[in-house]
N, C-alpha and C positions, 0 to 999 in steps of 0.2 A: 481529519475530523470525521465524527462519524456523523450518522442523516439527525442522530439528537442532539448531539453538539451545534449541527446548524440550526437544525430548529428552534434549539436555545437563546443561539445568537439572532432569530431574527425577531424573537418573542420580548427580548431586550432591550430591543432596538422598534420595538412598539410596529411591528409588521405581523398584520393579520396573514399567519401562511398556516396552512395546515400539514401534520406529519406528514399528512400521506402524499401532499403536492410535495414537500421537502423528496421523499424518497422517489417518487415519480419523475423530478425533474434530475436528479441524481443518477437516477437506470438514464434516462434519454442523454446526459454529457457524457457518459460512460459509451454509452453506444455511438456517439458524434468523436470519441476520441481526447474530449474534454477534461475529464478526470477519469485517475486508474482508483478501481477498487481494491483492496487488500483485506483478506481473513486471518488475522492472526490466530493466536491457541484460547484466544478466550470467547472464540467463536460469532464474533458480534463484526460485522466492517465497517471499515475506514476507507475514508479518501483521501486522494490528494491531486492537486494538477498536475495531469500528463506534460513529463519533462521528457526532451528532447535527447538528454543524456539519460542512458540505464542507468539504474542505482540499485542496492540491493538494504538490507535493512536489518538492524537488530535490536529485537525487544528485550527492555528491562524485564525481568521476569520480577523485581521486586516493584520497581515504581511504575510498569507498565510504557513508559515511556520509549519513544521509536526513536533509533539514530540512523539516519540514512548514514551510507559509504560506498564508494566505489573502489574497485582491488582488480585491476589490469590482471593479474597474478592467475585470479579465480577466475575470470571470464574468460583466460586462454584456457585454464582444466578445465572446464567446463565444454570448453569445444573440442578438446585434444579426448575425452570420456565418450562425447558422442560420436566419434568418429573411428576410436576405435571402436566402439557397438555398429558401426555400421551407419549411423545417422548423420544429419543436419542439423545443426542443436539453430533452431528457428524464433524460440523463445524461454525466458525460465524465470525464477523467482526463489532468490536465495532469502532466507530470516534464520538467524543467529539469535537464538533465546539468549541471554548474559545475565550474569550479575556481576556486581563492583565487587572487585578483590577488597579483601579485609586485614 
């Protein structure tokens, strides 16, 4: 969701909150570990709650919509790339733009 989506939902749900307390308390779970942030291509963020298992993600490019997935597959090339470069692959963030075959 992003900080207007919840805002939405609490203006629905008849709770006096203001955006800027929405986005405020949003930075503070983010910093507590609470929820991860994500910027996809249409430049505006989302959240979601920090899962214990990685996942990576791909956007509809037509309906906007996010499908999480996980792929054993990619997370070994992904460490087998950094390693040959010389590095520790520490963290990372794969998104897969898609559309529905036709």
């Amino acid at each position: 969701m992003s900080a207007e989506d919840v805002y939405k939902q609490l203006v629905q749900s008849e709770d006096s909150v203001g955006l800027a307390t929405v986005y405020r308390v949003l930075t503070q779970f983010e910093s507590a570990g609470i929820v991860e942030r994500h910027n996809f291509d249409d430049g505006h963020s989302v959240y979601e709650l920090a899962a214990e298992t990685h996942h990576d993600h791909m956007v509809d490019v037509d309906t906007g919509s996010v499908i999480e997935f996980i792929n054993e597959r990619i997370e070994d090339l992904q460490k087998e790339i950094a390693e040959e470069h010389g590095f520790e692959l520490v963290d990372h963030e794969l998104v897969l733009y898609v559309r529905k075959k036709v």
